[in-house]
C-alpha positions in Angstrom: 14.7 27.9 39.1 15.1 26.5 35.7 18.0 24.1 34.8 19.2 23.3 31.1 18.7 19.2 31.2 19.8 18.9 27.3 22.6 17.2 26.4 25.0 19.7 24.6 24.8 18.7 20.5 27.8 17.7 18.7 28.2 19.3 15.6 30.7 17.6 13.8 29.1 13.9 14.0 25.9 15.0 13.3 26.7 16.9 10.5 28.7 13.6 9.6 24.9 11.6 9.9 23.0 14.1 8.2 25.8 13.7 5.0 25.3 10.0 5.3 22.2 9.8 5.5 21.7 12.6 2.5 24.5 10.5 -0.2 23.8 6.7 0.8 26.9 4.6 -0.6 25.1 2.5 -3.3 26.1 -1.1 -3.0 27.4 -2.8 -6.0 24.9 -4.4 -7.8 21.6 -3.4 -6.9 21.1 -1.0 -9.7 17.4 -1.1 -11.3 16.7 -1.7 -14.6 14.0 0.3 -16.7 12.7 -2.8 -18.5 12.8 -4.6 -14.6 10.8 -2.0 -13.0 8.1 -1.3 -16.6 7.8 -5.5 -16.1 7.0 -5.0 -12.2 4.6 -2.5 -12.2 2.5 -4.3 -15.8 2.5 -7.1 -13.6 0.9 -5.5 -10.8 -1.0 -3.6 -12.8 -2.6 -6.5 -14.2 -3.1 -8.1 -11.2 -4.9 -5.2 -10.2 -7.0 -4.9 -13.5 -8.0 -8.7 -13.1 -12.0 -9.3 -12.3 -12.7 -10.6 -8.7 -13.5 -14.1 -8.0 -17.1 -15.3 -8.6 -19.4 -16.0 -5.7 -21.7 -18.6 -5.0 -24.2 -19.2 -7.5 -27.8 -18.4 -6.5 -30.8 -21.0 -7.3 -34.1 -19.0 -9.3 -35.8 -19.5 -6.0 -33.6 -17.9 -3.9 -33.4 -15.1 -5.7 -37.0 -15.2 -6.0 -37.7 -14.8 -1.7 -34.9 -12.1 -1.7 -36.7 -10.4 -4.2 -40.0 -10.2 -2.8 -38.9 -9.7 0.5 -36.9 -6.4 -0.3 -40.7 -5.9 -2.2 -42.4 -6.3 0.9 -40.5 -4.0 2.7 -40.7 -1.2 0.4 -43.8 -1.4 0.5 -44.4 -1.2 3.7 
């Protein structure tokens, strides 16, 4: 035997959300401006665009071992 365990829907106040929720009341002052928003997004565009931090510097003989090592094991 099968028994309905829903909770009957109300209509009216959730047609009332859905409306709400479609048409938000705007709250005074919170309007963008174009020339705000172009500024945001150059600014995060540059900091996007900007090169990454340098590493640590390498001596010649450092660089030396790593490159005959990775030698070495090509060869092999």
């Amino acid at each position: 035997m099968v028994t309905d365990r829903t909770a009957p829907i109300e209509t009216a106040s959730l047609a009332a959300e859905v409306e709400g929720l479609l048409e938000p009341a705007e709250s005074d002052g919170v309007f963008r401006d174009t020339r705000e928003c172009a500024g945001a997004l150059l600014l995060a565009a540059l900091l996007l665009l900007s090169p990454p931090t340098p590493g640590p510097r390498r001596t010649l003989a450092e660089g030396t071992k790593r490159w005959l090592s990775r030698r070495r094991e090509q060869s092999r």
